[in-house]
KELUM-639046 format. One record per residue: residue in one letter; x, y, z of N, C-alpha, C in turn. Coordinates in Angstrom, 1 decimal. Each point is the difference from the previous one (the first is absolute). Layout:
KELUM-639046
(site A; (X; Y; Z); (X; Y; Z); (X; Y; Z))
...
This chain:
KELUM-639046
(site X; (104.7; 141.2; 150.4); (0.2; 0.3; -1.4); (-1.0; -0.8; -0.8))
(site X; (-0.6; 0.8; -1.1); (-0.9; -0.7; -0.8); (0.5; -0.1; -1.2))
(site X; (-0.5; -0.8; -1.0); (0.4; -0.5; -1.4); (-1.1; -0.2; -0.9))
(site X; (0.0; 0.1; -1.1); (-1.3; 0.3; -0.7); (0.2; -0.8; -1.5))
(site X; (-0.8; -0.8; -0.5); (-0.2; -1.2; -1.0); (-1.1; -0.2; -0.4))
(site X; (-0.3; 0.9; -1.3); (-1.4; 0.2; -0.4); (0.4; -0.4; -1.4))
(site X; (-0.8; -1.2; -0.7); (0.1; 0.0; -1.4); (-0.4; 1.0; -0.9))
(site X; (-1.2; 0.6; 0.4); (-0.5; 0.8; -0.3); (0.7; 1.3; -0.4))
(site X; (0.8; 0.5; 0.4); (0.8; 0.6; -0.8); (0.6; -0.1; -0.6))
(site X; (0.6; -1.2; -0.8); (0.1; -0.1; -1.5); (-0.8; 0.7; -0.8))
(site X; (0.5; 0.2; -1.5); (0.9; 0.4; -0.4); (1.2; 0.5; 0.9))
(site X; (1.4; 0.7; -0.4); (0.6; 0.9; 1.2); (-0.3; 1.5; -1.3))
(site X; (-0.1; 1.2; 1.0); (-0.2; 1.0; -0.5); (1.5; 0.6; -0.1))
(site X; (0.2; 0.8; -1.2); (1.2; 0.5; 0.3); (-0.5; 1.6; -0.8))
(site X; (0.9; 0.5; -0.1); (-0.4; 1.7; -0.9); (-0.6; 0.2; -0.7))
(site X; (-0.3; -0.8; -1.0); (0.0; -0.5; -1.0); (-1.9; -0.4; -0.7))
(site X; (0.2; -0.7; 1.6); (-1.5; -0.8; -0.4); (-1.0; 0.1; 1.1))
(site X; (-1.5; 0.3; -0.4); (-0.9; 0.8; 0.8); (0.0; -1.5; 0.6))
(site X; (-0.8; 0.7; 1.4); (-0.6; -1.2; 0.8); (-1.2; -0.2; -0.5))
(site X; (-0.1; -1.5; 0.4); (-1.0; -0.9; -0.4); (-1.9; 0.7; 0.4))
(site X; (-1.0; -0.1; -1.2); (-0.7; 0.8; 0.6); (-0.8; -0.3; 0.8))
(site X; (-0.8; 0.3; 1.3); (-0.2; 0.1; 1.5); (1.2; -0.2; 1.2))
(site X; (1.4; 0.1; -0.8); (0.6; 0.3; 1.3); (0.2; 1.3; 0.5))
(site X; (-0.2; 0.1; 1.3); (-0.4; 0.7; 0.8); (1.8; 0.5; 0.6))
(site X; (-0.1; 1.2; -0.2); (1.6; 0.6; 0.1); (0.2; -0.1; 2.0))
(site X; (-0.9; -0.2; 0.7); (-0.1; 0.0; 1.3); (0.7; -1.2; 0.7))
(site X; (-0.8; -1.0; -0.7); (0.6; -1.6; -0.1); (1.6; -0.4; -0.3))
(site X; (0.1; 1.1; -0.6); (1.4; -0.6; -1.0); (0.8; 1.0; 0.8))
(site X; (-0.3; 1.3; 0.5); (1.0; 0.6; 0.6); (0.0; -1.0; 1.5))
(site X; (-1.0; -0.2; 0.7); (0.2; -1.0; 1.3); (0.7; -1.2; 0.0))
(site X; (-0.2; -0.8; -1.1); (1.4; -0.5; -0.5); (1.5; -0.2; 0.5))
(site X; (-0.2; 1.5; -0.9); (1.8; 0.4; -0.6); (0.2; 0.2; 1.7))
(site X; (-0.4; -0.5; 0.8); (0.4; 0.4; 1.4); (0.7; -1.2; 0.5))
(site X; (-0.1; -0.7; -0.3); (0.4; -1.7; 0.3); (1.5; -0.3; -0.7))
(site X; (0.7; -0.8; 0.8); (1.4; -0.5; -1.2); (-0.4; -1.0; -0.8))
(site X; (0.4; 0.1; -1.1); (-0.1; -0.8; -1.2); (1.5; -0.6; 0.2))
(site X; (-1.3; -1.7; -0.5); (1.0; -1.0; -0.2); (0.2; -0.6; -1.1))
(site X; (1.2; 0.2; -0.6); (-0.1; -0.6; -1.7); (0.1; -1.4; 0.1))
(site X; (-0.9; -0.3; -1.4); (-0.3; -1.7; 0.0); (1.6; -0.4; -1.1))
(site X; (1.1; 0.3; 0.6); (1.1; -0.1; -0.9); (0.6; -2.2; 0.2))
(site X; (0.9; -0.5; 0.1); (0.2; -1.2; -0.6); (-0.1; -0.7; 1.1))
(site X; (0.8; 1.1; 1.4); (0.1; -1.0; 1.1); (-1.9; 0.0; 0.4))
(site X; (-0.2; 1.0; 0.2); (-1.5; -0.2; 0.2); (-0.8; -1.2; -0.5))
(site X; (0.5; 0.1; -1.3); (-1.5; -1.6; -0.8); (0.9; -0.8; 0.2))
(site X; (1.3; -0.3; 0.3); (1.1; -1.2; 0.4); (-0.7; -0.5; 1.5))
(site X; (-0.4; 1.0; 0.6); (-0.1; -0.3; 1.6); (-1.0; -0.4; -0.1))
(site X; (-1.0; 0.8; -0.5); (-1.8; -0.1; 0.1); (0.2; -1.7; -0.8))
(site X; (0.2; -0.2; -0.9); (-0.3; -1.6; -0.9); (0.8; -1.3; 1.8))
(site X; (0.8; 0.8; 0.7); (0.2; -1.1; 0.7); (-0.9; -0.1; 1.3))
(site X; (-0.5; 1.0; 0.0); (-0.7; 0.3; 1.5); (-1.7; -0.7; -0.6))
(site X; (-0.1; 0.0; -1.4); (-1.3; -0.4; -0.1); (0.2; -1.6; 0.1))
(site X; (0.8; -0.8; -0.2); (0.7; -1.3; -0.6); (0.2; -0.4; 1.6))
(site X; (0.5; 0.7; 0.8); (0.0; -0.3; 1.5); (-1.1; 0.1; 0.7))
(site X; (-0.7; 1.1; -0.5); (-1.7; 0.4; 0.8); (-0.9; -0.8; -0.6))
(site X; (0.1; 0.0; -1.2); (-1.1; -0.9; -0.8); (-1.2; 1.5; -0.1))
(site X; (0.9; 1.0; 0.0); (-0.8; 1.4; -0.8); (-0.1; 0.1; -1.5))
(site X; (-0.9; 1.0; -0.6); (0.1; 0.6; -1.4); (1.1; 0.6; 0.4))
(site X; (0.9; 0.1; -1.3); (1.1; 1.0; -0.4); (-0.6; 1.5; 0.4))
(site X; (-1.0; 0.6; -0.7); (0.0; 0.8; 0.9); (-0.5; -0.1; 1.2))
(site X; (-0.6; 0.0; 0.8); (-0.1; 0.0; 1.6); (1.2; -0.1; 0.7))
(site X; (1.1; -1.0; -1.2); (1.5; -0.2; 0.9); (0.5; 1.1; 0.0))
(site X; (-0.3; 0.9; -1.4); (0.6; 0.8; -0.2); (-0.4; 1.0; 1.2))
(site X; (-1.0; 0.3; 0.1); (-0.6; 1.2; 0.7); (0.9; -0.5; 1.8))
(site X; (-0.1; -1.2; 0.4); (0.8; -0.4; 1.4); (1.6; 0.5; -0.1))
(site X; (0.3; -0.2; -1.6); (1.6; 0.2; 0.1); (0.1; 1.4; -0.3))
(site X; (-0.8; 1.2; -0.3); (0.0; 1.3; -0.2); (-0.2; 0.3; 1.4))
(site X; (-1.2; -0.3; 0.6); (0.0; 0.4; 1.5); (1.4; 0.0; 0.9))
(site X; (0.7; -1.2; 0.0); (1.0; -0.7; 0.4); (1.1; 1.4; -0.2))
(site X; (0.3; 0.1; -1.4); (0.8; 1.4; -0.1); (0.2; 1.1; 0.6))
(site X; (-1.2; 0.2; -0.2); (-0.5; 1.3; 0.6); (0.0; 0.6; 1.2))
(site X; (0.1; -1.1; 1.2); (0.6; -0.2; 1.2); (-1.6; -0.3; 0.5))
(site X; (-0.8; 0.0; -0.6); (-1.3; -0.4; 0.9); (0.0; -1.1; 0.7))
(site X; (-0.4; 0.4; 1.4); (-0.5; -1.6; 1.0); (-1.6; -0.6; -0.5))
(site X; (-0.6; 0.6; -0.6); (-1.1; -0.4; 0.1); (-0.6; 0.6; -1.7))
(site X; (-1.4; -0.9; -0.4); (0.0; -0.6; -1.3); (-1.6; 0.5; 0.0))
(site X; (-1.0; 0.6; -0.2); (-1.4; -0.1; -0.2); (-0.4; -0.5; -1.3))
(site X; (-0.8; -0.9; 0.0); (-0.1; -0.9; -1.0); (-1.2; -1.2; 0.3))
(site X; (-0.9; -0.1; -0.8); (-1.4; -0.5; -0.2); (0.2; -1.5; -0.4))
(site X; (1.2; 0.1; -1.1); (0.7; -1.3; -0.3); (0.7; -1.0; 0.8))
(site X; (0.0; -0.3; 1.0); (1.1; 0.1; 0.9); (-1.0; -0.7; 1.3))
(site X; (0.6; -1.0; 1.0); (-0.3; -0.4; 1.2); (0.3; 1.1; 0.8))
(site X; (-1.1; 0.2; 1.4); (0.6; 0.9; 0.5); (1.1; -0.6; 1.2))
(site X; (1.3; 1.1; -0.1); (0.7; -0.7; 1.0); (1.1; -1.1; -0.6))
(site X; (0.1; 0.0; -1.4); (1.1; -0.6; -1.2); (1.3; 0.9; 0.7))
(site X; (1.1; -0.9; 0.1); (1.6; 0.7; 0.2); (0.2; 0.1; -1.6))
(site X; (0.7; 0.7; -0.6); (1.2; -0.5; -1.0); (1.2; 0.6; 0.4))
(site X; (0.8; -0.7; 0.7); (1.1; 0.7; 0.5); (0.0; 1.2; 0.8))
(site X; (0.6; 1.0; -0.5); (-0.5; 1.5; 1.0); (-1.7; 0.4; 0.0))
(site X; (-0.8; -0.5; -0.7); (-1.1; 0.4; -0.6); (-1.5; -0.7; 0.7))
(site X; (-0.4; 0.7; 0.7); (-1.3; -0.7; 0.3); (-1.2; 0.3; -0.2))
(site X; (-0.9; -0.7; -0.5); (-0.9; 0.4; -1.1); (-1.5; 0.2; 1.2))
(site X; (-0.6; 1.1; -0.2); (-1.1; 0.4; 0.8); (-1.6; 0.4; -1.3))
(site X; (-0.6; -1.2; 0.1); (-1.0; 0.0; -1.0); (-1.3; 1.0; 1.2))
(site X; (-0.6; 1.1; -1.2); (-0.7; 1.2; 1.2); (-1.5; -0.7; -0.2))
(site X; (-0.2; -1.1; -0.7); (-1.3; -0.5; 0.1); (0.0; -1.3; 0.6))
């Protein structure tokens, strides 16, 4: 199972409001393929402790504790030692 965490797609689009311009409807449909994980209280509750415990940015914690969710074993990530546990989570840097 894969999971998908792009800032980059902020704004969120809804009916309403065109997408941003050069996004590419290709990108955003391969996406919507992935489960989304909402950044709701327990999320930035968990992430603020996993960074305080890891000595991570909030987000990066965040992105370990979205992964974590999501049911992923494994984390790709540039940010990241290769071979980091966080709990279920083990981080594999591809450079």
């Amino acid at each position: 199972m894969g999971a998908l965490l792009r800032e980059e797609l902020r704004p969120r689009l809804n009916a309403r409001e065109k997408a941003e311009p050069g996004s590419d409807p290709r990108i955003l449909a391969a996406a919507a393929m992935f489960p989304v994980v909402a950044a709701d209280r327990v999320l930035v509750l968990d992430s603020a402790a996993t960074a305080e415990r890891h000595q991570l940015s909030i987000f990066d914690a965040a992105i370990v504790r979205a992964a974590a969710r999501a049911g992923c074993e494994e984390l790709l990530g540039e940010d990241f030692s290769d071979g980091q546990v966080f709990g279920s989570v083990r981080v594999r840097n591809p450079f």
